[in-house]
C-alpha positions as CSV (number, residue, x, y, z in Angstrom):
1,X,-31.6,-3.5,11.5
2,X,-35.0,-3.0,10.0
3,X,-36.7,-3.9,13.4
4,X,-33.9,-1.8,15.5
5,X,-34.6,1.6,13.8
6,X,-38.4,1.4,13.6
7,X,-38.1,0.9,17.0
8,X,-36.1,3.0,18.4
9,X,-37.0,5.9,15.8
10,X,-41.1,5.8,15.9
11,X,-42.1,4.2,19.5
12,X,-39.7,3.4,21.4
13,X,-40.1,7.2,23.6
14,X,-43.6,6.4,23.5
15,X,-43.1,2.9,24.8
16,X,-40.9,3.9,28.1
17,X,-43.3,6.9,28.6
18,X,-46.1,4.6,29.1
19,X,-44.2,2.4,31.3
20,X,-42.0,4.3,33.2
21,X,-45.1,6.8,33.7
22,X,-47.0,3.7,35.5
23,X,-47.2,3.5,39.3
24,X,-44.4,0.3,39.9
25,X,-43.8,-0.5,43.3
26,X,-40.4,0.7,44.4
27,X,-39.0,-2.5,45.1
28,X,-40.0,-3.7,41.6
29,X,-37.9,-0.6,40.2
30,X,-34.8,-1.9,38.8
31,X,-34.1,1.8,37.0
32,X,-34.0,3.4,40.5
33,X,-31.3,0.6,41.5
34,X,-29.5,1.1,38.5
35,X,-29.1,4.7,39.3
36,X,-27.5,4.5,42.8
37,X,-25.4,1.8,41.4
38,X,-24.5,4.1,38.7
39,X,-23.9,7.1,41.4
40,X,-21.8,4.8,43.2
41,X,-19.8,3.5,40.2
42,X,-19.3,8.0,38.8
43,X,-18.0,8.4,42.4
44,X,-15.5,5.8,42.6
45,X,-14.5,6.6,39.3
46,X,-13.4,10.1,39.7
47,X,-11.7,9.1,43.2
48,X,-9.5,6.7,41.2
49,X,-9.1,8.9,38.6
50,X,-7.9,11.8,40.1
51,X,-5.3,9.6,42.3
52,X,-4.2,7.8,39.1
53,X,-3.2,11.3,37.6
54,X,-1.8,12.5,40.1
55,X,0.2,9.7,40.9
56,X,1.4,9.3,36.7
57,X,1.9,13.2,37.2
58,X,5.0,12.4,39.5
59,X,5.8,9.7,38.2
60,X,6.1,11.8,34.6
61,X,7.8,14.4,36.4
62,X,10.5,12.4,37.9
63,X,11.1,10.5,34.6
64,X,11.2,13.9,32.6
65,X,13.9,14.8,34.6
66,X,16.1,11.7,34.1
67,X,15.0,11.7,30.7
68,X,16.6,15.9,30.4
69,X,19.6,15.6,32.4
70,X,21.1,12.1,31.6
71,X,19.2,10.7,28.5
72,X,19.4,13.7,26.6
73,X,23.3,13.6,27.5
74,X,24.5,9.9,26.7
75,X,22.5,11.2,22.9
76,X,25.5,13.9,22.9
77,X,27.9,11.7,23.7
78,X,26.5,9.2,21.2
79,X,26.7,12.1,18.8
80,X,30.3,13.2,19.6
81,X,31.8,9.8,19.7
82,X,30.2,9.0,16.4
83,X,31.5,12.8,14.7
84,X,35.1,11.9,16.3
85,X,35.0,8.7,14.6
86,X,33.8,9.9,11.3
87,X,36.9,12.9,11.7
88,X,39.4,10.2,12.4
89,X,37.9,7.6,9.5
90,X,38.0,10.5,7.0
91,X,41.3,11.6,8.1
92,X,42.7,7.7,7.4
93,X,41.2,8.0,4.0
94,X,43.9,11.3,3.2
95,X,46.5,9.1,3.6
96,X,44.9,7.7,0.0
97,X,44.2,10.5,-1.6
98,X,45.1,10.2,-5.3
99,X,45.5,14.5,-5.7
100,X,44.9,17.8,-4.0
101,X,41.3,17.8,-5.1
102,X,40.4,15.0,-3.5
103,X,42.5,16.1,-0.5
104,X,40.9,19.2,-0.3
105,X,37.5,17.4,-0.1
106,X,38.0,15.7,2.4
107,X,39.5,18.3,4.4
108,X,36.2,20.4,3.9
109,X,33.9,17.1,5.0
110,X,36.3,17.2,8.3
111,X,36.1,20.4,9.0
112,X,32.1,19.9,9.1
113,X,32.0,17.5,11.0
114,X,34.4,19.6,14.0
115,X,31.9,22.0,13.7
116,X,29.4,19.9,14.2
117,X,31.5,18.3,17.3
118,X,32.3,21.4,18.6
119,X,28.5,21.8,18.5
120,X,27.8,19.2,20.8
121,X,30.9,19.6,23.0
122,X,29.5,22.9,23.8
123,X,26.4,22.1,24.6
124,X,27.2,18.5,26.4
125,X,29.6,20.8,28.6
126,X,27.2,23.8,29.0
127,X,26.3,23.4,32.7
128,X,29.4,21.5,33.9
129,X,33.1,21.4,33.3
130,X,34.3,19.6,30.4
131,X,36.0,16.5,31.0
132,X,40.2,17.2,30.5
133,X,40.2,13.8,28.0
134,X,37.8,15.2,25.8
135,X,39.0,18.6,25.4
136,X,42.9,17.4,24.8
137,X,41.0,14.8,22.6
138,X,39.5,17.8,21.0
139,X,43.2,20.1,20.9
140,X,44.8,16.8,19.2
141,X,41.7,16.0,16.3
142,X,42.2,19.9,14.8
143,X,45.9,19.0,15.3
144,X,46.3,15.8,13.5
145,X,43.9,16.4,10.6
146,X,45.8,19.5,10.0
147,X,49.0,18.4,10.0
148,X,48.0,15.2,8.1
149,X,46.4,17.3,5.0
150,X,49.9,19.5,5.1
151,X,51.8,16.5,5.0
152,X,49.6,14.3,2.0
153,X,49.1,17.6,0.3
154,X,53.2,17.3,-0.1
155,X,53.7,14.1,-0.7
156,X,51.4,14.7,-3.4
157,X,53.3,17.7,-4.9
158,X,56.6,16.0,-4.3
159,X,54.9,12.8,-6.5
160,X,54.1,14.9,-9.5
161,X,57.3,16.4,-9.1
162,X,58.6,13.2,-9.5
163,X,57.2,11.9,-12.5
164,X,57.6,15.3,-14.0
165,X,61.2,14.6,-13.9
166,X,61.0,10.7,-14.5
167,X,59.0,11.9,-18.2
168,X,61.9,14.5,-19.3
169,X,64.8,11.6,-18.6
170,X,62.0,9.1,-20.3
171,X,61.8,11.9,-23.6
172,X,66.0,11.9,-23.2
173,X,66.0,8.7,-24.0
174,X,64.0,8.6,-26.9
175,X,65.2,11.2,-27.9
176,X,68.8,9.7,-28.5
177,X,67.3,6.6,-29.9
178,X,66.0,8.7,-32.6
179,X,69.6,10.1,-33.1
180,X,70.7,6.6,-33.3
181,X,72.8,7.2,-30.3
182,X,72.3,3.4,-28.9
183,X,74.9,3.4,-25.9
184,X,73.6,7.0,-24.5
185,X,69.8,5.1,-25.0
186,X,70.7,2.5,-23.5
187,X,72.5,3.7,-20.5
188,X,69.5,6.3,-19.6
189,X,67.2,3.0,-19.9
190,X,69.2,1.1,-17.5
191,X,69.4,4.2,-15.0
192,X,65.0,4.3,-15.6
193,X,64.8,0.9,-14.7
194,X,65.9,1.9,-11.0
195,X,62.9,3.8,-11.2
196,X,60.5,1.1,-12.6
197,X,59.4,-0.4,-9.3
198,X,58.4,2.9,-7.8
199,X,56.6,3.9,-10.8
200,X,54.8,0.2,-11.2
201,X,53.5,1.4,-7.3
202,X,55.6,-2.3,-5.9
203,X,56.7,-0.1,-3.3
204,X,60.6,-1.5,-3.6
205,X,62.7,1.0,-2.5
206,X,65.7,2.3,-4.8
207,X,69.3,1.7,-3.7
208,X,70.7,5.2,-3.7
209,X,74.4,4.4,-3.3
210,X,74.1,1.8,-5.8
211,X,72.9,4.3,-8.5
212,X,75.4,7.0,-7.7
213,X,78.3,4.6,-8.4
214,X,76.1,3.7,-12.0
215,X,76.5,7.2,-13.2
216,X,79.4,7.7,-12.2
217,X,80.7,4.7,-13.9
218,X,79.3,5.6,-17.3
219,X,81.7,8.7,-17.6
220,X,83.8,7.5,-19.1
221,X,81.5,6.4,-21.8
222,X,79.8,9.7,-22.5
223,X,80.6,13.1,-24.1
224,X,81.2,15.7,-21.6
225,X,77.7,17.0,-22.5
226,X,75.8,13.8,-22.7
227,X,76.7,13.0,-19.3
228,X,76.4,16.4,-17.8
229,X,72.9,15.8,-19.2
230,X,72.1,12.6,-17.5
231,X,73.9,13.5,-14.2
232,X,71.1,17.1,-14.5
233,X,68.2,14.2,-15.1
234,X,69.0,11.7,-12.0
235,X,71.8,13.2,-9.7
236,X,71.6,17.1,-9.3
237,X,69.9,18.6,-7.0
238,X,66.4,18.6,-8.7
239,X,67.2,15.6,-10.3
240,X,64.8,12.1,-10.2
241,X,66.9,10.6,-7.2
242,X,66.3,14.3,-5.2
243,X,62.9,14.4,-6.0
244,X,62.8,10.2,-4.7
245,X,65.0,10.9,-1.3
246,X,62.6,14.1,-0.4
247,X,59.7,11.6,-1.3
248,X,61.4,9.3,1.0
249,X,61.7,11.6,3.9
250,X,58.0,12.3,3.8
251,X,56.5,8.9,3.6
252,X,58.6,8.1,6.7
253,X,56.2,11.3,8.4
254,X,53.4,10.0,6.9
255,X,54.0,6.9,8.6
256,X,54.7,8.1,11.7
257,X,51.5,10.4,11.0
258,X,49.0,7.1,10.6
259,X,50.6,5.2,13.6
260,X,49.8,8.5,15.8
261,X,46.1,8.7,13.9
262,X,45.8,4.8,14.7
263,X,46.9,5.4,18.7
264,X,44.3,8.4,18.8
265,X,41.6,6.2,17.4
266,X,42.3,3.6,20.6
267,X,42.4,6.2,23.0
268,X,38.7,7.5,21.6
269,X,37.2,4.3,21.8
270,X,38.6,3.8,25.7
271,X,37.5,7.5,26.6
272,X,34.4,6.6,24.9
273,X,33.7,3.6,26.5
274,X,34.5,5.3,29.8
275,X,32.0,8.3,29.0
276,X,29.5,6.1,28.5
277,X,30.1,4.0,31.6
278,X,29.8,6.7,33.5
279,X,26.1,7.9,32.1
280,X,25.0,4.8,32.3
281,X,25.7,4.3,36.1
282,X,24.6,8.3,36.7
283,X,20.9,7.2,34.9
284,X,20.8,3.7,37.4
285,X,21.4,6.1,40.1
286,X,18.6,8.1,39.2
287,X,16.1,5.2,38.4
288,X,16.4,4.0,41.5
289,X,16.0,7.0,43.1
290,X,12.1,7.5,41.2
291,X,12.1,3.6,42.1
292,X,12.1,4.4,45.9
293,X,10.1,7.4,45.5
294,X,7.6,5.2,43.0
295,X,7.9,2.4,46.2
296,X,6.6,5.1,48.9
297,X,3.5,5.5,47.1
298,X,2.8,2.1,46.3
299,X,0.2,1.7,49.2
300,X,-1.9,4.4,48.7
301,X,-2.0,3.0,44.7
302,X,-3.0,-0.8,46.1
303,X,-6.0,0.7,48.8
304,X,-7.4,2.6,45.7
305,X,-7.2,-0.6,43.8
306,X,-8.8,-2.6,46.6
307,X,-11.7,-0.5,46.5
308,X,-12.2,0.1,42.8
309,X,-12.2,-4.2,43.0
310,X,-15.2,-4.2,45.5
311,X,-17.0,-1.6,43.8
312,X,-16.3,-3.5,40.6
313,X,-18.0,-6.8,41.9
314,X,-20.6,-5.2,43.7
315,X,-21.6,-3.8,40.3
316,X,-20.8,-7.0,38.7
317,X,-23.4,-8.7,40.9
318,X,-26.5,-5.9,41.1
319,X,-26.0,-5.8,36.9
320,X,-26.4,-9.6,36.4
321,X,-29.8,-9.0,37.3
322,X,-30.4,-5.9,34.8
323,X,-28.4,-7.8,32.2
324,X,-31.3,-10.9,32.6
325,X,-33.7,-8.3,32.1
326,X,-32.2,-6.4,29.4
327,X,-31.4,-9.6,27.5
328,X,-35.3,-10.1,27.4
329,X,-35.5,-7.4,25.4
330,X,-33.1,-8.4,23.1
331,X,-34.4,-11.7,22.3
332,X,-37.6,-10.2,21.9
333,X,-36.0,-7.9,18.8
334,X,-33.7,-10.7,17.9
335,X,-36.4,-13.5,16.9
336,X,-38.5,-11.3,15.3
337,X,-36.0,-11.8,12.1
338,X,-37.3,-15.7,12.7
339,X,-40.3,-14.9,13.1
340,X,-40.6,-16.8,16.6
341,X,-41.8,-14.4,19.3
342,X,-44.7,-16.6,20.3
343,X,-42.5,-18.5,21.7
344,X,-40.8,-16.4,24.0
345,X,-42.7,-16.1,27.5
346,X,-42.0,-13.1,29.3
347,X,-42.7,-12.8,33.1
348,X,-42.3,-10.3,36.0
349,X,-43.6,-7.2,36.6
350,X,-41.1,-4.3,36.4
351,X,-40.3,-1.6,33.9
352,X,-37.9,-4.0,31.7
353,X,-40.6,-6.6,31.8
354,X,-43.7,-4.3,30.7
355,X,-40.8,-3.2,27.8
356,X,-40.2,-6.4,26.8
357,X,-44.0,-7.1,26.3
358,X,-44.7,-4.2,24.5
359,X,-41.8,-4.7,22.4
360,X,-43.0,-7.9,21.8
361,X,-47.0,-7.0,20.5
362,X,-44.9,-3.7,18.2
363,X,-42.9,-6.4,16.6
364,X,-45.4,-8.8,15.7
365,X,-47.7,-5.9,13.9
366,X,-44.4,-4.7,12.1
367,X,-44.0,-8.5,10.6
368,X,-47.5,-8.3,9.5
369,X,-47.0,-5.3,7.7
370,X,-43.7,-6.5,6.2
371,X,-44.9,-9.6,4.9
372,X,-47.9,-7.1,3.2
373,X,-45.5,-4.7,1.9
374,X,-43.2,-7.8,0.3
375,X,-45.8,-9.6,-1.4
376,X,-46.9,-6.0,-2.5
377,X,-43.2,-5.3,-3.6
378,X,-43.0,-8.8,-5.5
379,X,-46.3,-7.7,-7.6
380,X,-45.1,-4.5,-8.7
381,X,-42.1,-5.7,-9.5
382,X,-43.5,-8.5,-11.8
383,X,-45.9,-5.7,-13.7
384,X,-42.8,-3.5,-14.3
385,X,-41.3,-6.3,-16.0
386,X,-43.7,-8.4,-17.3
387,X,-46.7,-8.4,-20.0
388,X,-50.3,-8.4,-18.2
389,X,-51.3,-10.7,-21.6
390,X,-48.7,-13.0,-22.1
391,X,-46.6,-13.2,-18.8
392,X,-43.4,-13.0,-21.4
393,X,-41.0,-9.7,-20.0
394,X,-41.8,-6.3,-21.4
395,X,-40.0,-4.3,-24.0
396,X,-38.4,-2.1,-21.1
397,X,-37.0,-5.1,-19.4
398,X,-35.6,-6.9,-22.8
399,X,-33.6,-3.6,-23.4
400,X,-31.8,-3.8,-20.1
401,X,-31.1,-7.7,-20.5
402,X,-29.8,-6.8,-23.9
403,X,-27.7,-4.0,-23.1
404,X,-26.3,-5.7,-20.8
405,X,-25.8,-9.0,-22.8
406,X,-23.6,-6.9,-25.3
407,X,-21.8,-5.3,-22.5
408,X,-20.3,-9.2,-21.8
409,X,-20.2,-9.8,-25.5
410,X,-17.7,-6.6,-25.4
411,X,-15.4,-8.0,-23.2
412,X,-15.8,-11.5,-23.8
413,X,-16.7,-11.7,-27.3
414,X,-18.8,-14.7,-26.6
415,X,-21.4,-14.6,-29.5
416,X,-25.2,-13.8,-29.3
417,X,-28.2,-14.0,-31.0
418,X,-31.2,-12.2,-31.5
419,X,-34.5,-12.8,-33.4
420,X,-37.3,-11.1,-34.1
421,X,-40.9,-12.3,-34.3
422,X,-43.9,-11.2,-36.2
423,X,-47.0,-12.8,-36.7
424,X,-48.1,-12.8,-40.2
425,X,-51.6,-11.2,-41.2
426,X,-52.4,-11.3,-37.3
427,X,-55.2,-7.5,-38.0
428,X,-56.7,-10.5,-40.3
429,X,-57.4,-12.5,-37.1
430,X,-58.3,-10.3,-34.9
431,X,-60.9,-8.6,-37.5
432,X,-62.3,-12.4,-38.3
433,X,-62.3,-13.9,-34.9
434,X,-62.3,-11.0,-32.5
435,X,-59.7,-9.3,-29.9
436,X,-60.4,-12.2,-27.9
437,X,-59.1,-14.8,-29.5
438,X,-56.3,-12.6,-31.1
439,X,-55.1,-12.9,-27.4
440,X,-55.3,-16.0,-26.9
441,X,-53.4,-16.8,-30.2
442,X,-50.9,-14.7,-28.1
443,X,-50.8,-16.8,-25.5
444,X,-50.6,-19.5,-27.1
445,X,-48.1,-18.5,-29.2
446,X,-45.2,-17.5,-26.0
447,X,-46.7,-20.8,-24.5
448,X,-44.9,-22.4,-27.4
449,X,-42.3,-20.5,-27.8
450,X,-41.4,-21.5,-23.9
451,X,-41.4,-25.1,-24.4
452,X,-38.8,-24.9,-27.4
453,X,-36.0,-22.1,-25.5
454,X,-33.6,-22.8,-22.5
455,X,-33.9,-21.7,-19.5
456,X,-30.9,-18.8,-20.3
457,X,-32.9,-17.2,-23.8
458,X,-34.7,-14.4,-23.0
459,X,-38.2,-14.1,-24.8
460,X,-40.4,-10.7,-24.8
461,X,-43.2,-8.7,-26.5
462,X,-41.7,-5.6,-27.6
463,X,-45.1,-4.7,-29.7
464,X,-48.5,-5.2,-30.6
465,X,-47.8,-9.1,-32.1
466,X,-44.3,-8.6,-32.4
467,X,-41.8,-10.3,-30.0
468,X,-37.8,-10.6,-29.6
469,X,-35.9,-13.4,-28.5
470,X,-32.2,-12.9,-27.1
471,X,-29.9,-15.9,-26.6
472,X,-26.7,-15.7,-25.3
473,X,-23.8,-18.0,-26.0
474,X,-25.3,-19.1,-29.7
475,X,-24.1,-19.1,-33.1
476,X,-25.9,-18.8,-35.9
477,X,-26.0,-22.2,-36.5
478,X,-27.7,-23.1,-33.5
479,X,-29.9,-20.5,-33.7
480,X,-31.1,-21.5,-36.8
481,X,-32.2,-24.9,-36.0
482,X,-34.2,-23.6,-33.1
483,X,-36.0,-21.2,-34.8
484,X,-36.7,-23.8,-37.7
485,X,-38.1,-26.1,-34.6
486,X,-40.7,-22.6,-33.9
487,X,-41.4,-22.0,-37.4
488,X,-42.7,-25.5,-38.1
489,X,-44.3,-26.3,-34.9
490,X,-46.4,-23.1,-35.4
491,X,-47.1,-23.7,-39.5
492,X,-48.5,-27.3,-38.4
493,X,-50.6,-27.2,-35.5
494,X,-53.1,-24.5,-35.1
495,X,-54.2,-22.7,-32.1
496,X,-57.3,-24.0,-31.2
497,X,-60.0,-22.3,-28.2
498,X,-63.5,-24.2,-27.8
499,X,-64.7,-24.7,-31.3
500,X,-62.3,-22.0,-33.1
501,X,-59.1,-23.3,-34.8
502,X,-57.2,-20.6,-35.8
503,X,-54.4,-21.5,-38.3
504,X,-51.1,-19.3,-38.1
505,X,-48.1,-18.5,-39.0
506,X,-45.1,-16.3,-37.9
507,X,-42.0,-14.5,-39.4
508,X,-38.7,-14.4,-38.6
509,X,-35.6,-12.1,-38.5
510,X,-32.3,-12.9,-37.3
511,X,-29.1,-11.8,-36.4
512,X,-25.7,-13.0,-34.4
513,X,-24.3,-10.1,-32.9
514,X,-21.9,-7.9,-36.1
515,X,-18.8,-6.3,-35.5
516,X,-19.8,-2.3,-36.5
517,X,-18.4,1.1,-36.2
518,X,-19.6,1.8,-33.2
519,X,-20.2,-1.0,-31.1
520,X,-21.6,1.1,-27.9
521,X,-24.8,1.8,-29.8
522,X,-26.6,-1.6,-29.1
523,X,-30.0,-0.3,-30.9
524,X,-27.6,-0.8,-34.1
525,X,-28.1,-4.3,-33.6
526,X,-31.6,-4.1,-33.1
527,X,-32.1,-2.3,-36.3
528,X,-30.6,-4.8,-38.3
529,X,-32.1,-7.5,-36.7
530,X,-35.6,-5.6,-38.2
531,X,-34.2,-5.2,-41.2
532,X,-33.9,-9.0,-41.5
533,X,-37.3,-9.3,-39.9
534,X,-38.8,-6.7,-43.1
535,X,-37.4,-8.4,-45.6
536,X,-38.9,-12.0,-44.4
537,X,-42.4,-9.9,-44.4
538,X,-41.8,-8.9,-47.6
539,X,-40.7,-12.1,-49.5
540,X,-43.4,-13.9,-48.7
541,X,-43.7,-14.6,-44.8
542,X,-43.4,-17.5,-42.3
543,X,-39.8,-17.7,-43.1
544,X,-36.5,-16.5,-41.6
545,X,-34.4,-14.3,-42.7
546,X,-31.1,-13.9,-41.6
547,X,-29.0,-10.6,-41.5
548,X,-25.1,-12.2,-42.3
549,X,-22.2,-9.6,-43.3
550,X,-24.2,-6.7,-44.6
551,X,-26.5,-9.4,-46.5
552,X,-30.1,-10.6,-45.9
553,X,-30.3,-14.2,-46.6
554,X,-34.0,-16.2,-46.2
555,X,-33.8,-19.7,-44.9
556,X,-37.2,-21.1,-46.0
557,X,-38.5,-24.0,-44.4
């Protein structure tokens, strides 16, 4: 991308200026062909174009009006069929109601739904004449789901009438066990337990002549007014076995009522079937008849297409010669990434050609200047992180690597280490000796300090002769054996330059990372890291101290 935007940003006007300014023979001008090709190609474009809209225009047209006048009406009958459905499903379901409330419910969700099929009737039907099985299908829904919800609404009514009645001959009875009357009990069980089946929903049905003859066969074994009292309870005229015959009578309409609901269900689903039938062969019809009309037109559609294909390959073949030349120019950009132009000849004498060459000479200037402006990168970036003395990384750089060391530590709690280094009386050395030699105790100092740390510690000046070493993934332990390594190797072997020997030694603070108050504040660590470096300074030198829950501990070697 570098290459590509110089290019096209800074010369590449100037470039085609200077070449398509030259005077090229006309038969050498591949930029003129490309423009009568490209006249040719616009022409036959908008020819084909405006046939292939008008053409979809029709087409769109004729579909639209399938689409509105047969589509759009099997979705109403879709609709209806599925609201009759729902009407006569709901209306099965208030056979079962278990009380008016329920009833009533119902009744209100099937009067939506005729609403909403009267809704699409209407509009199904708007422009033609309704169909006469739909509208006596219509007549006999409102019919049936009326008559229905009288009828349940009764049996209902009739059924809590019942057990009304079956409670206050249940209370008689216990009432004349509690008077210790055992034979009345017991006869007003026996007539109950004609009852029981009904009651236990078994659906037996009660042998009315059978329990006439029972009552009256107890008379004789009753009071006067303990049998006028049962026959008031199970034979009068609001008695249990009324209440049960009227019962009777009604669940016989009720049945009736479900065996006309089923037979209207069947003749939906054949009317339905026949509705649809119907649409479905109206919409063939009409897709045919845009299939003829789609047919009559076919020939004008394959000419145009006959000469968009010859215009196509006569473009196909006057391009693969601009495309040669064009791919020049690529190649040209391409392998300056590689480096490589030299060995890319470039020939011929048109426009492209002259591009391709300039192109060429811009590129190779732009990869001298590159390599210049990396190496020049690569410099600056080593003296904005680097000591010009000792080569070890600046105080700048250390912070950075540190902060971001106890950034890890924070998530991973992997433990760290960090020491700081002092020399000891080094304003003595450079007063004796000179500046010059204090440096190059410098030097050799970080050139020893390099040979004893891996390749993952982190060593840098942070002052005048005072240095900081960071090593991640080490314990105090570990730490301290290296450090003991440094502090011996510099206590026995002086730093010698020419003639000079100059004998030094260094002091040591360190610390393994603590657990604080505030653990975002990494110059904390730093700070007592110093601490244990002041304390070695101040307990006599070339030592290290070590900073260890809140205590400052010297490990002399």
């Amino acid at each position: 991308m570098f290459f590509d935007n110089v290019v096209s940003k800074l010369y590449f006007e100037k470039i085609t200026n200077e070449i398509f300014g030259c005077m090229i023979p006309l038969k050498n001008k591949l930029s003129l062909k490309i423009f009568i090709l490209t006249g040719i190609l616009l022409v036959m474009t908008i020819i084909v174009m405006f046939t292939g809209i008008s053409t979809l225009q029709h087409f769109k047209q004729e579909y639209q009006h399938v689409k509105d006048n047969h589509i759009k009406r099997m979705l109403d009958i879709s609709n209806l069929n599925r609201y009759t459905y729902q009407i006569l499903s709901i209306s099965s379901d208030m056979f079962i109601a278990k009380d008016a409330k329920e009833l009533r419910i119902e009744r209100d969700t099937i009067e939506v739904k005729l609403d909403q099929a009267t809704e699409v009737f209407e509009r199904l039907y708007a422009n033609q004449a309704a169909n006469n099985e739909d509208v006596e299908i219509k007549k006999q829904l409102s019919v049936q789901t009326s008559t229905i919800y009288n009828s349940v609404l009764k049996k209902i009514e009739l059924s809590d009438r019942f057990f009304i009645q079956y409670e206050r001959a249940y209370h008689y009875k216990q009432l004349l066990v509690a008077q210790n009357n055992e034979r009345g009990a017991i006869i007003v069980d026996k007539a109950l337990s004609y009852f029981n089946p009904l009651i236990n929903e078994s659906h037996k049905k009660i042998d009315v002549a059978s329990f006439k003859m029972y009552i009256a066969s107890v008379k004789s074994l009753l009071p006067e007014k303990e049998y006028s009292k049962l026959t008031e309870l199970f034979t009068d005229e609001k008695s249990l076995i009324s209440a049960y015959e009227r019962q009777i009578v009604l669940l016989r309409i009720i049945d009736e009522l479900t065996a006309v609901n089923d037979k209207l269900s069947k003749h939906v689903l054949a009317v339905s079937k026949k509705n649809t039938s119907l649409i479905q062969e109206q919409l063939l019809e009409s897709i045919k008849s845009v299939d003829k009309k789609i047919s009559d037109r076919r020939l004008l559609l394959y000419f145009m297409i006959l000469i968009c294909g010859f215009t196509a390959l006569l473009l196909f073949l006057l391009l693969l010669n601009l495309f040669h030349r064009v791919r020049l120019i690529k190649k040209v950009i391409d392998e300056g990434y590689t480096q490589s132009l030299h060995d890319i000849p470039i020939t011929g004498n048109d426009e492209f050609s002259m591009m391709a060459r300039s192109v060429k000479n811009f590129i190779e200037r732009l990869l001298t200047k590159e390599s210049e402006a990396r190496d020049s990168n690569i410099k600056l970036e080593h003296l904005a992180t680097h000591d010009d003395l000792t080569e070890t990384y600046n105080r700048r750089y250390f912070n950075e690597r540190f902060e971001y060391e106890h950034e890890l530590y924070q998530r991973y709690k992997s433990p760290y280490c960090l020491a700081i280094f002092d020399l000891d009386y080094f304003k003595q050395v450079n007063d004796r000796y000179g500046h010059d030699i204090g440096d190059k105790v410098l030097v050799d100092f970080t050139g020893r300090i390099y040979d004893k740390i891996r390749k993952t510690d982190m060593f840098a000046r942070i002052g005048g002769e005072e240095f900081a070493l960071l090593m991640p993934h080490t314990t105090e332990d570990n730490a301290l054996v290296l450090l003991n390594r440094i502090i011996e190797n510099i206590r026995s072997t002086p730093c010698v330059h020419g003639d000079v020997e100059v004998n030094f030694t260094v002091s040591i603070g360190l610390l393994q990372v603590q657990e604080l108050d505030d653990m975002t504040d990494v110059s904390l660590q730093l700070k007592l890291a110093d601490a244990a470096l002041y304390e070695a300074k101040h307990t006599g030198r070339d030592r290290i101290c070590v900073y260890r829950n809140k205590l400052l501990t010297n490990e002399v070697t």
